[in-house]
VEXPA-395472 format. One line per field, with one value per residue (C-alpha): z negated, y, x; residue in three letters. Coordinates in Angstrom, 1 decimal. Layout:
% VEXPA-395472
zz = (Z / ...)
yy = (Y / ...)
xx = (X / ...)
roza = (ALA / ...)
This chain:
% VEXPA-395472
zz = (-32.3 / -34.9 / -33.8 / -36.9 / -35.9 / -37.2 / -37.1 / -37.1 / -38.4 / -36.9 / -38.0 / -35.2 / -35.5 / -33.6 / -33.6 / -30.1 / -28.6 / -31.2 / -30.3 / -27.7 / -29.2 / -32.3 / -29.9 / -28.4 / -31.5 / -32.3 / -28.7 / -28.1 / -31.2 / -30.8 / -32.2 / -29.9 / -31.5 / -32.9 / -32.2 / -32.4 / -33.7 / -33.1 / -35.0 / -33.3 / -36.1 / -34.0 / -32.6 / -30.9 / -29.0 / -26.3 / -29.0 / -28.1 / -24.4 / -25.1 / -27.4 / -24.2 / -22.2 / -23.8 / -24.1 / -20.5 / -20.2 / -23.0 / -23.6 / -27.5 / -28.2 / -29.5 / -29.5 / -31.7 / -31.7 / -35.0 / -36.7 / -38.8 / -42.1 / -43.1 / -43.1 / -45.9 / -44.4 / -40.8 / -42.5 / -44.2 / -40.5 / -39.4 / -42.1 / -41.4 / -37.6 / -38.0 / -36.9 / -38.3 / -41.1 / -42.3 / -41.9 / -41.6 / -41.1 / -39.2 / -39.5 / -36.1 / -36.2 / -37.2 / -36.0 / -35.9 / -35.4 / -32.9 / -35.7 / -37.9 / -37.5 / -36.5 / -39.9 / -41.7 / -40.6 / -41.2 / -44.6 / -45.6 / -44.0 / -45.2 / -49.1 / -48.7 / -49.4 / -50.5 / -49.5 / -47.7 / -48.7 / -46.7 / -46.4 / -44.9 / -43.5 / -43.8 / -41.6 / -41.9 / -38.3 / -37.4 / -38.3 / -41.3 / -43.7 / -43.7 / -46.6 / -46.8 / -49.4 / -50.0 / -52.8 / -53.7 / -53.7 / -52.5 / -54.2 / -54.4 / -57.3 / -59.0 / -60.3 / -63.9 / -62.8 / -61.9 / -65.6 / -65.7 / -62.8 / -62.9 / -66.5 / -65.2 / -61.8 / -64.5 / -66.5 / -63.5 / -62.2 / -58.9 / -59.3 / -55.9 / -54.4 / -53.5 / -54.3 / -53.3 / -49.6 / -47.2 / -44.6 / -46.3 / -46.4 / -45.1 / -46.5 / -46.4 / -45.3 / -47.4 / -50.4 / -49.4 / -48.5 / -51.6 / -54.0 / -52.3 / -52.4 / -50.1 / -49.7 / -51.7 / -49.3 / -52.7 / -51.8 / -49.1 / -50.1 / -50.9 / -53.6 / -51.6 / -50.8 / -54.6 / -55.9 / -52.6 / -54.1 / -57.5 / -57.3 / -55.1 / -57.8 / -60.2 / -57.6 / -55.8 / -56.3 / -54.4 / -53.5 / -51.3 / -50.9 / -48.6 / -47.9 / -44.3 / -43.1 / -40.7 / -40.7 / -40.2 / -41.4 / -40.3 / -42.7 / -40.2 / -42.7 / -39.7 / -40.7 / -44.3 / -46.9 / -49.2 / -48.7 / -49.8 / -53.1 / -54.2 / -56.5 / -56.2 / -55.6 / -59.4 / -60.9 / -59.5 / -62.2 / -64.5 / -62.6 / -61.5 / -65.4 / -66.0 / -63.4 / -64.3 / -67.7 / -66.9 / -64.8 / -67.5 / -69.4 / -67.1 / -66.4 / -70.0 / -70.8 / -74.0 / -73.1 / -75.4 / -77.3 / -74.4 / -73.9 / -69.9 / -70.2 / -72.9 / -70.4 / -67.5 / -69.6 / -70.7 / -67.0 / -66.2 / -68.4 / -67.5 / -63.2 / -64.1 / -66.2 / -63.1 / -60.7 / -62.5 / -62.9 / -58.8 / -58.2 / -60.7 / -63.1 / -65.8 / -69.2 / -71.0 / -67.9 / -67.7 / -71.7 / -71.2 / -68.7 / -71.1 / -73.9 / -71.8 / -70.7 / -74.3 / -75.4 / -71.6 / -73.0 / -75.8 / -77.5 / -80.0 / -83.4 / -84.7 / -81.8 / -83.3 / -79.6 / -79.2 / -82.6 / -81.5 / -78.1 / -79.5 / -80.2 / -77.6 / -74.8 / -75.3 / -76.4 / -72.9 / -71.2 / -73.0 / -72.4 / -68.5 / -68.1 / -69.2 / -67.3 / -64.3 / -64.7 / -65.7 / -63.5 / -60.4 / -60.8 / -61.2 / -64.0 / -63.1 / -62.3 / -65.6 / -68.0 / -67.2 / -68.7 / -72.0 / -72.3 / -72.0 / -74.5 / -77.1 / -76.3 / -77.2 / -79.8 / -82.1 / -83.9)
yy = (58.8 / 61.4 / 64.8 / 65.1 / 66.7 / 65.4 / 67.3 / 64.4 / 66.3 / 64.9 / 66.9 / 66.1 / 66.2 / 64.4 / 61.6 / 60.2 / 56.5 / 56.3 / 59.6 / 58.2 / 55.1 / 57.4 / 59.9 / 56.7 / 54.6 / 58.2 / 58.6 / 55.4 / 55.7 / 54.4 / 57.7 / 60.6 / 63.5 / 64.5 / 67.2 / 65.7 / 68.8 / 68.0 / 70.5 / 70.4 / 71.6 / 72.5 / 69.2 / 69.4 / 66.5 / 66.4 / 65.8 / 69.1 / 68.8 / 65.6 / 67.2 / 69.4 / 66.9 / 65.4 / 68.5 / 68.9 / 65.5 / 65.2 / 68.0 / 66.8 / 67.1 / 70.7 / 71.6 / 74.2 / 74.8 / 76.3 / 76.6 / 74.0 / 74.1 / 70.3 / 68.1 / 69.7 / 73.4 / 71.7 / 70.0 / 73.2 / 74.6 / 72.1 / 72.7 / 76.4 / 75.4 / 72.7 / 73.2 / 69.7 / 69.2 / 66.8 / 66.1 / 62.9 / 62.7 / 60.8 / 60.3 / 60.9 / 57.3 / 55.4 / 53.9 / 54.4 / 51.5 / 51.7 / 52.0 / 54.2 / 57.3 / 55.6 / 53.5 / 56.0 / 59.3 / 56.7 / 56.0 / 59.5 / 60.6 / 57.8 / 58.8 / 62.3 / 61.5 / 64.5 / 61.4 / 57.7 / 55.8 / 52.8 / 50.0 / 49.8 / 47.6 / 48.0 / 47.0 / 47.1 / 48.1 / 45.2 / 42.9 / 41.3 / 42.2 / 42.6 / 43.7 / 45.0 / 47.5 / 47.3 / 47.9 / 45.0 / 46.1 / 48.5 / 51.6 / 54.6 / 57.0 / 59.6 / 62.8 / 60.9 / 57.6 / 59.1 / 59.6 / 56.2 / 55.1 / 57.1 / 55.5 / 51.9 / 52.8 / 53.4 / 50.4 / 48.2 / 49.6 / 50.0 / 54.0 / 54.5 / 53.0 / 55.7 / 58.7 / 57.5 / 58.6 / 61.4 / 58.9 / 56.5 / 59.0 / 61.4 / 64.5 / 67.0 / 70.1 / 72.7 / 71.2 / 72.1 / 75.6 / 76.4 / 75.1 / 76.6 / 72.9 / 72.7 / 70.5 / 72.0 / 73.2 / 72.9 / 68.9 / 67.6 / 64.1 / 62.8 / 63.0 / 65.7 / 63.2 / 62.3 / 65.7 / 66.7 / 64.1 / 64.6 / 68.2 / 67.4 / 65.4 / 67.5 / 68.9 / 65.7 / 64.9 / 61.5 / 59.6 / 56.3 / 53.3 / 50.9 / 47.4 / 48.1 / 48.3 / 50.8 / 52.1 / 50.7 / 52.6 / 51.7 / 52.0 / 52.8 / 53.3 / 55.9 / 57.9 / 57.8 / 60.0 / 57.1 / 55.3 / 58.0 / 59.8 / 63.1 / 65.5 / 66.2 / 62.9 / 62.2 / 65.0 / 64.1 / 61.2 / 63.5 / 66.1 / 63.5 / 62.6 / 65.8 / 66.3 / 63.0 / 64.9 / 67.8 / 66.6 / 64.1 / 67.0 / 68.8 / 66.0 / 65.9 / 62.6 / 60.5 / 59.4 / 60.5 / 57.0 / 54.5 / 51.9 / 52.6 / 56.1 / 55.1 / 52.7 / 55.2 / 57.5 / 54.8 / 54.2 / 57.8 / 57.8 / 54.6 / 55.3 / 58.8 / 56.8 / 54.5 / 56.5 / 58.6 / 55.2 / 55.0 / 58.1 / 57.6 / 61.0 / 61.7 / 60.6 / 63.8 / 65.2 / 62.7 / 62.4 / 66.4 / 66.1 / 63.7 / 66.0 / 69.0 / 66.4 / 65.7 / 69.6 / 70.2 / 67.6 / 67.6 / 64.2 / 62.9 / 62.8 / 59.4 / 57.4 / 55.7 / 54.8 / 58.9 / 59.1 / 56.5 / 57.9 / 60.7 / 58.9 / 56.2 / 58.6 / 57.0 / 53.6 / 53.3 / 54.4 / 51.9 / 48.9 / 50.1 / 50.6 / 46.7 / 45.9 / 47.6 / 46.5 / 43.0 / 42.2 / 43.2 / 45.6 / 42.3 / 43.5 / 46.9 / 46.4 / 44.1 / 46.9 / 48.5 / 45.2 / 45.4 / 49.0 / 48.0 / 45.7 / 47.6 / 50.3 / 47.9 / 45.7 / 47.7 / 50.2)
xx = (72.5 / 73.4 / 74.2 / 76.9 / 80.2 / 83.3 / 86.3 / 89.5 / 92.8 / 95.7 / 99.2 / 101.4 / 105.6 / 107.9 / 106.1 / 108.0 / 106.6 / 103.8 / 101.9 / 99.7 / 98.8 / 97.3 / 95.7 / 94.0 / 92.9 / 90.9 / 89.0 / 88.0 / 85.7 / 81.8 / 80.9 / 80.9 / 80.3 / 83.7 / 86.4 / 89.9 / 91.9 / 95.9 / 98.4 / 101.6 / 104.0 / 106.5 / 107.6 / 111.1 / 110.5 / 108.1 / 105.2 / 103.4 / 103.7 / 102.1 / 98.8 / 98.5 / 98.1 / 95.6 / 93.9 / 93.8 / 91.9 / 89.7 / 87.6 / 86.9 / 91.0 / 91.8 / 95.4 / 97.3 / 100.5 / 102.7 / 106.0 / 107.0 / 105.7 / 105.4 / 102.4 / 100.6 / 100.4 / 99.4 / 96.6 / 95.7 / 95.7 / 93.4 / 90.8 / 90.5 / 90.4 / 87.9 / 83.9 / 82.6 / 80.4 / 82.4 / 86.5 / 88.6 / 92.3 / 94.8 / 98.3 / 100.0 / 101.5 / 98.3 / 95.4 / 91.8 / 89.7 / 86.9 / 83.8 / 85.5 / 83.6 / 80.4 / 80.2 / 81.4 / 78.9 / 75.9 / 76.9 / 77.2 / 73.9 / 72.2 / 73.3 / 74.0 / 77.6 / 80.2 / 82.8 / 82.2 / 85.6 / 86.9 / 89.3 / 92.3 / 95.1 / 98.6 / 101.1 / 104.8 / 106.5 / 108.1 / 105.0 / 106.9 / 104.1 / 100.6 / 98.2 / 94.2 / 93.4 / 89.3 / 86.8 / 85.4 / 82.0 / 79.5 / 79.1 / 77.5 / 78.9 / 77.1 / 78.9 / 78.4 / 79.3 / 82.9 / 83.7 / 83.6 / 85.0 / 88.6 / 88.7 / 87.9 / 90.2 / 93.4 / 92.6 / 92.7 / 95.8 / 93.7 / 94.0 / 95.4 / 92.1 / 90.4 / 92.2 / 96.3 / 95.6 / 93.7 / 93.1 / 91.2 / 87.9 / 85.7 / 84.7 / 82.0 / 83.3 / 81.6 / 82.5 / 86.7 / 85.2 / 83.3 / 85.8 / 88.9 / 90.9 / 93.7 / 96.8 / 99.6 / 102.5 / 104.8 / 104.9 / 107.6 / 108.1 / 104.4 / 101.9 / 100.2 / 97.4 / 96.8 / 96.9 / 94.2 / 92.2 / 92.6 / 91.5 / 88.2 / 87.0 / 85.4 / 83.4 / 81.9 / 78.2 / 78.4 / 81.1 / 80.0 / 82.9 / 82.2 / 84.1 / 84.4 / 88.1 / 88.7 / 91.5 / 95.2 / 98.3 / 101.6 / 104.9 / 107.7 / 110.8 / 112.0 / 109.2 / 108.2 / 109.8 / 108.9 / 112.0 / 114.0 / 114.6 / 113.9 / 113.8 / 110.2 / 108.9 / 110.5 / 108.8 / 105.6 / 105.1 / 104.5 / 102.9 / 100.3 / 100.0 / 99.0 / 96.7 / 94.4 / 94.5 / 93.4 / 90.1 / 89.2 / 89.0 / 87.3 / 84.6 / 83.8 / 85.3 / 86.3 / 89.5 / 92.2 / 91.8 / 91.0 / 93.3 / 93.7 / 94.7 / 97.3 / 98.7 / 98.6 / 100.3 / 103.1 / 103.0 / 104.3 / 107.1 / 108.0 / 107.8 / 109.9 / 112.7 / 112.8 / 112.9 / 115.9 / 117.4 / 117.3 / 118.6 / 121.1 / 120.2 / 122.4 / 120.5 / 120.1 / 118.4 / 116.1 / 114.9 / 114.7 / 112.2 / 110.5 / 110.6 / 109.2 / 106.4 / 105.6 / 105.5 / 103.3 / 100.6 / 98.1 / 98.4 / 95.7 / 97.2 / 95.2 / 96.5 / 99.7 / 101.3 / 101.1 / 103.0 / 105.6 / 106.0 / 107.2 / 110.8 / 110.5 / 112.9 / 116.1 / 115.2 / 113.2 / 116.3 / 118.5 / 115.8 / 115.6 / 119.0 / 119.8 / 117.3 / 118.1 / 121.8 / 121.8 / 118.6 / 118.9 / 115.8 / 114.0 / 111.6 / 111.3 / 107.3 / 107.0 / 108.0 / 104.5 / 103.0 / 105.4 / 104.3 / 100.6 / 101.1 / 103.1 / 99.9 / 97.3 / 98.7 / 101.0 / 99.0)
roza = (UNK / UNK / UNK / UNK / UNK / UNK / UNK / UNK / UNK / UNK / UNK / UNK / UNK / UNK / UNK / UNK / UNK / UNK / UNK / UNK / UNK / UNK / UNK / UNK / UNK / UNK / UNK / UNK / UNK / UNK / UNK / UNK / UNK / UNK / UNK / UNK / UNK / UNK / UNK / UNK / UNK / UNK / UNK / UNK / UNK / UNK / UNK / UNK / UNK / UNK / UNK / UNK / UNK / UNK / UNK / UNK / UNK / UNK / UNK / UNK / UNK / UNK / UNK / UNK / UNK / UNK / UNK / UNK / UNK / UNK / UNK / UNK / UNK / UNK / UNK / UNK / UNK / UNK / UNK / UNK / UNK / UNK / UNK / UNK / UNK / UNK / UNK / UNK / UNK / UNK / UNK / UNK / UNK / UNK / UNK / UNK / UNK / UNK / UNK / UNK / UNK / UNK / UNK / UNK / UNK / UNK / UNK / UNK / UNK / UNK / UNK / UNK / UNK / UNK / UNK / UNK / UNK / UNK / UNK / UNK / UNK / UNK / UNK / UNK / UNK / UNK / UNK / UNK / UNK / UNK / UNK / UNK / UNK / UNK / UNK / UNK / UNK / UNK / UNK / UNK / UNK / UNK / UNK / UNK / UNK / UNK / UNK / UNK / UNK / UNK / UNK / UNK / UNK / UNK / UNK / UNK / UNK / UNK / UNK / UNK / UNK / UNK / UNK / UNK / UNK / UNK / UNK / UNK / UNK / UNK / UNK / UNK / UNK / UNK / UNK / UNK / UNK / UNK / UNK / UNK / UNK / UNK / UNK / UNK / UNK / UNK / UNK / UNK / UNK / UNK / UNK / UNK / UNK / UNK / UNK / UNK / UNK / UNK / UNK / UNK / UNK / UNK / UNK / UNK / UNK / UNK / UNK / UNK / UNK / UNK / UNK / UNK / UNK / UNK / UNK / UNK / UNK / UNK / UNK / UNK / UNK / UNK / UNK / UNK / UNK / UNK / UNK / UNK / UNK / UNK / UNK / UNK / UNK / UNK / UNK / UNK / UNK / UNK / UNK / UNK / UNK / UNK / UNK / UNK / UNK / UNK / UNK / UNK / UNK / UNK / UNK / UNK / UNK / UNK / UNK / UNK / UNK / UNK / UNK / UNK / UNK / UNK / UNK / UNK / UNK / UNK / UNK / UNK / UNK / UNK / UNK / UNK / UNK / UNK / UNK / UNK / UNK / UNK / UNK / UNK / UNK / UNK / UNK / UNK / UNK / UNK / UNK / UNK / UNK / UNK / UNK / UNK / UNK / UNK / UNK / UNK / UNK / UNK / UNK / UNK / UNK / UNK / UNK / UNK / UNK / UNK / UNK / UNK / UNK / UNK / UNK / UNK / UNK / UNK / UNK / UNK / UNK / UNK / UNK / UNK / UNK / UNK / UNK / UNK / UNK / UNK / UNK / UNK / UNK / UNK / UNK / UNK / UNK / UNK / UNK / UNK / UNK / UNK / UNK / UNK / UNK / UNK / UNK / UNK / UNK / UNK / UNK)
């Protein structure tokens, strides 16, 4: 039996009915050697009480308890708190599966894994939908082979497969400590996972994904920010963008020209016009934003889509705005495909 500890982060905040359930799922894992640290970020509703209690059962369940500060600084607190070689984190309203940790340590001791990456299922509250989000294969990346891979990840739309979420992975402690990458406490609404991700990538030797699903994550629209609208979460289209840039830059890659990071590229425009559709933004403010996008981003002067996007602003609003008013927001995800299209076709 390996003698590996894990440290499972688990930010807790009013959580109610589902707390125990989560706290459950973790300790009835096959693997024993793990500290279950649970940041109680000041719950006003019996949450902490509940972490104590625990506490005072289980002697693997480490409870702290701080001011509110949202789920990004709680995390943050778990990471300095955390002893294990190697972290993992839980959502206080989802569920481990029992081989989670067990698979998952063996993996990354077996390869010397910086980060072992798993499947999960996704299950809407009230059991109306079900979906299971996997790699299809068996992989074990190599620092170069990630060039490749975050190019390939954007051309298959699949970006979101290993880097959309923290609680898809474990990672390798040391590599969070030498690198100084934390969760960024600027993010309320979400995005905070991506933009973890996306900043622990230039700095991963081996990344492992495996086709085991072990983890199950819950959408309960009580809970999530993501069925609401916000500033932010509107701004982070682009901010994302910009941040996929800036590490294909910084991982050496030829990208500027590639097909896939045109389309991801027409895909942030596109998801930010949206989104100000939603939220019903007056037009000027949202072809400003584009504008200071455009300035904020170093474009490739021979690619011609670059050239056109320059003017494209306001006839994207006009084409989304039909669309959004005389379709019902019927062919909102089909404008990514007539983007991709007028990417690779009209030169």
């Amino acid at each position: 039996m390996s003698q590996t500890l894990v440290s499972v982060i688990m930010p807790v905040y009013n959580t109610g009915k589902y707390l125990c359930g989560t706290i459950d799922s973790v300790l009835r894992q096959t693997y024993a050697n793990f500290e279950l640290i649970l940041v109680d970020d000041g719950s006003t509703d019996g949450s902490g009480k509940i972490c104590d209690e625990y506490a005072a059962k289980d002697s693997r369940v480490v409870v702290y308890h701080k001011k509110n500060g949202g789920i990004c600084d709680a995390r943050n607190y778990g990471m300095v708190k955390a002893r294990g070689e190697y972290i993992t984190f839980c959502d206080h309203d989802d569920l481990f599966l029992p081989d989670l940790l067990s698979v998952s340590v063996k993996v990354a001791e077996e390869h010397d894994a910086d980060v072992v990456k798993w499947g999960r299922r996704i299950v809407h509250g009230d059991n109306s939908k079900e979906r299971v989000i996997v790699s299809k294969f068996f992989s074990i990346l190599q620092r170069e082979d990630l060039k490749d891979m975050l190019l390939d990840l954007i051309a298959k739309k699949d970006f979101g497969l290993p880097f959309g979420v923290i609680w898809n992975g474990i990672y390798r402690k040391r590599l969070m400590d030498n690198y100084e990458v934390i969760f960024d406490t600027g993010r309320k609404h979400g995005g905070e996972d991506f933009d973890f991700n996306i900043k622990l990538l230039p700095y991963i030797k081996n990344m492992v994904l495996i086709k085991d699903i072990l983890y199950v994550h819950i959408v309960r629209p009580n809970l999530s920010v993501s069925a609401k609208y916000y500033d932010d979460v509107m701004d982070n289209f682009l901010v994302e963008y910009k941040k996929v840039h800036s590490v294909l830059l910084q991982l050496g890659c030829d990208f500027k020209l590639h097909p896939a990071y045109r389309w991801f590229y027409a895909k942030a425009i596109s998801s930010y016009v949206v989104y100000g559709l939603k939220m019903g933004k007056n037009k000027v403010d949202v072809i400003n934003g584009l504008h200071s996008f455009r300035k904020g981003v170093e474009l490739d002067s021979k690619c011609t889509f670059f050239r056109f996007s320059r003017y494209v602003g306001l006839s994207q609003w006009i084409l989304l705005y039909f669309i959004y008013v005389f379709f019902q927001k019927r062919f909102f995800n089909g404008i990514y495909g007539i983007l991709y299209f007028v990417n690779k076709y009209i030169k």
